[in-house]
C-alpha positions as CSV (number, residue, x, y, z in Angstrom):
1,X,-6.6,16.9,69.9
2,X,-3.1,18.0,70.2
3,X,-0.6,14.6,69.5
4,X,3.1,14.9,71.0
5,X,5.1,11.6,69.0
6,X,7.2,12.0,71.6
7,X,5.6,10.3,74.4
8,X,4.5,7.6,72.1
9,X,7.2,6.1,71.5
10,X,9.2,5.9,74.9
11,X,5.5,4.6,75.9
12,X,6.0,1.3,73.9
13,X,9.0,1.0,75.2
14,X,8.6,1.3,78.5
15,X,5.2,-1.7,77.8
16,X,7.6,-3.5,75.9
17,X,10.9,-3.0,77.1
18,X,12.7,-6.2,75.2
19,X,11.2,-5.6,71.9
20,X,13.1,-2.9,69.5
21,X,10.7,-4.0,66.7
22,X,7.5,-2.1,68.4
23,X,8.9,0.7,69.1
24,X,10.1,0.8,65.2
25,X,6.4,0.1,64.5
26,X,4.9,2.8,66.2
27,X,7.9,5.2,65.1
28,X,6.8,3.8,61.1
29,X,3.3,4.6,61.9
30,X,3.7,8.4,63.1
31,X,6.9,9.2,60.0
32,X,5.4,7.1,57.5
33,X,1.7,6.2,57.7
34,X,0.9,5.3,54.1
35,X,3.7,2.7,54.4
36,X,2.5,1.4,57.6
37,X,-1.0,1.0,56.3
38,X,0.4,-1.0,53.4
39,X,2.7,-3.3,55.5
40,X,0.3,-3.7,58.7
41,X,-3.3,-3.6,56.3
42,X,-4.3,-6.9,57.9
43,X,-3.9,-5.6,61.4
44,X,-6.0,-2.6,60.3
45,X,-8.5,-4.1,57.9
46,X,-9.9,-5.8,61.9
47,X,-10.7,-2.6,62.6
48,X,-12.1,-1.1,59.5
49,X,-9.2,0.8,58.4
50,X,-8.0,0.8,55.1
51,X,-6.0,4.1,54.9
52,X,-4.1,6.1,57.5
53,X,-6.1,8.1,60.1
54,X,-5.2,10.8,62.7
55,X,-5.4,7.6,65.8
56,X,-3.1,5.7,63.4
57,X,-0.2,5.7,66.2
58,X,-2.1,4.7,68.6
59,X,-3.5,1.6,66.7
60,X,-0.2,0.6,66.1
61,X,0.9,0.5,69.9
62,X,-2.1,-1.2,70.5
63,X,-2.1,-3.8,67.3
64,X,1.6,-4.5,68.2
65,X,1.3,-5.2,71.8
66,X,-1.2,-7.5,70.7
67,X,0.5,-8.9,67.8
68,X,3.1,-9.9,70.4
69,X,0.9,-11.0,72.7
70,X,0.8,-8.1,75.6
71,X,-2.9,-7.1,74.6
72,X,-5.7,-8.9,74.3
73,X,-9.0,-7.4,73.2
74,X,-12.4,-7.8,74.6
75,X,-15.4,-7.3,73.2
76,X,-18.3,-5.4,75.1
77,X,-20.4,-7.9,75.3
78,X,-17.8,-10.6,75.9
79,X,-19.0,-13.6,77.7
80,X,-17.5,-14.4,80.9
81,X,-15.2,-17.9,80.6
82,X,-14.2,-16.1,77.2
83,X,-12.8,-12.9,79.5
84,X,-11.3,-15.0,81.9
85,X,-9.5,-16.9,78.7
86,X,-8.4,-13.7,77.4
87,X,-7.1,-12.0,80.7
88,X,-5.4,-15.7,81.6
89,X,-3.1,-14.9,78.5
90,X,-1.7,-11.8,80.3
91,X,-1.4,-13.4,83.5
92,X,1.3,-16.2,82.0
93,X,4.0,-14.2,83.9
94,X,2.7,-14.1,86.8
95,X,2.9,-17.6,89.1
96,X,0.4,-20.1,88.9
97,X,-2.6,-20.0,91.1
98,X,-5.5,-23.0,90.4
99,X,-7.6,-21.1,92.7
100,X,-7.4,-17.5,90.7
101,X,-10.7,-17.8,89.5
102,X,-12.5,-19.8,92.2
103,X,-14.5,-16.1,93.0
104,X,-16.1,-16.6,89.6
105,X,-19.9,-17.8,89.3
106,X,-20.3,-17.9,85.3
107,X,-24.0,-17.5,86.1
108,X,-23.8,-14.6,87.8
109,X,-21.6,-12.7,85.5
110,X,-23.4,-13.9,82.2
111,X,-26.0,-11.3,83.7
112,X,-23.9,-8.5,84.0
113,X,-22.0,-5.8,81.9
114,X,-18.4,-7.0,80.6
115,X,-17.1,-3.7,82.4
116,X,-18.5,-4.4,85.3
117,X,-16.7,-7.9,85.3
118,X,-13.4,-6.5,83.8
119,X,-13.4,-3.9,86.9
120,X,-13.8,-6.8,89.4
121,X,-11.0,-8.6,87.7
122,X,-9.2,-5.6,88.5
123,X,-9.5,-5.0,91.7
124,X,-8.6,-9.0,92.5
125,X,-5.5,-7.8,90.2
126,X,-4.5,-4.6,91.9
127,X,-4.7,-6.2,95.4
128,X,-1.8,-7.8,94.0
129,X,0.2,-5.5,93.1
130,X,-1.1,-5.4,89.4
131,X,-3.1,-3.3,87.4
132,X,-5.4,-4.2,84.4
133,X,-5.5,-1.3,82.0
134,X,-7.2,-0.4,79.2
135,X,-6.5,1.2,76.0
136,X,-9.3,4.0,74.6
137,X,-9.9,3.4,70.8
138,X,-13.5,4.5,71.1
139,X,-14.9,1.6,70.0
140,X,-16.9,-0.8,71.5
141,X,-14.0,-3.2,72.9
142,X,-11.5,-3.3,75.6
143,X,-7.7,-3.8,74.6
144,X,-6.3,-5.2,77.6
145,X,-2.5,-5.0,79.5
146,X,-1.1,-6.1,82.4
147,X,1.0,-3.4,84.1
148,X,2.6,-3.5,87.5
149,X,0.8,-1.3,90.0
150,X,3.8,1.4,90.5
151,X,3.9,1.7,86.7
152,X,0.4,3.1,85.9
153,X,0.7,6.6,86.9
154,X,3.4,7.7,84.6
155,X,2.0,5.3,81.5
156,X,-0.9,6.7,82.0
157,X,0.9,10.5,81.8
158,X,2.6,9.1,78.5
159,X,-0.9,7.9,76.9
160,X,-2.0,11.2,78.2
161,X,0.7,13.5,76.7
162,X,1.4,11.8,73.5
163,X,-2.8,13.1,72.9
164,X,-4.3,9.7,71.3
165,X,-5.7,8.3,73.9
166,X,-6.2,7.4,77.6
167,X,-5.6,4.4,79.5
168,X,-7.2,3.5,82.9
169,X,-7.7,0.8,84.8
């Protein structure tokens, strides 16, 4: 896999546009990943990492978003009120709706795949005018963001180009 540092970075600033400090992360990460490892090992040691790896960038976009509250990670087998917990976290910013999750039957969704429920979120999302997107770290979860709709196509060429990972809705 070919990696281009240069679309990694203008990536977490255009998710985080307010916040110098990720993009200094990230930046630390791909120059200096020893030093990241040591500074970040608690973030890392959640995923099983204890020394610097080739996706190491890409972790740290994804651990920092988080860290700062613009990701939220679910779990494959995540159970429904616990995904609509999570997502609510990413939906602060948006206004206030009691009736957002009136579609949901706990029941129902207890029975099926956590994609499968993440994908209908999406949809309810994207009629909006939003997109729910996720992060690839091959693994067996689902790092969340919110993204505005007309923003997906050219994050999703950054993910692409910078040659960690992919995101889709």
């Amino acid at each position: 896999m070919t990696t281009d540092h240069n679309k990694l970075l203008p990536l977490a600033e255009l998710l985080l546009p307010d916040d110098a400090t990720l993009k200094q992360e990230v930046d630390l990460a791909i120059k200096q990943p020893a030093h990241y490892v040591s500074r970040f090992q608690e973030r890392l040691r959640r995923r099983g990492i204890g020394e610097a790896v080739p996706a190491l960038p890409w972790l740290a976009l994804i651990d920092g978003l988080q860290a700062r509250g613009s990701v939220v990670e679910i779990d494959w087998r995540e159970a429904p009120d616990d995904v609509v917990m999570s997502v609510d976290r990413l939906l602060v910013n948006l206004p206030a709706d009691p009736k957002r999750w009136a579609w949901v039957e706990m029941d129902v969704w207890e029975e099926s795949p956590t994609e499968d429920f993440l994908k209908e979120i999406g949809e309810r999302l994207t009629a909006q005018g939003w997109v729910l997107a996720f992060f690839n770290t091959q693994s067996d979860s689902y790092p969340l963001t919110l993204l505005r709709l007309e923003q997906l196509e050219f994050v999703q060429q950054l993910a692409a180009q910078a040659g960690y990972g992919i995101m889709r809705p």
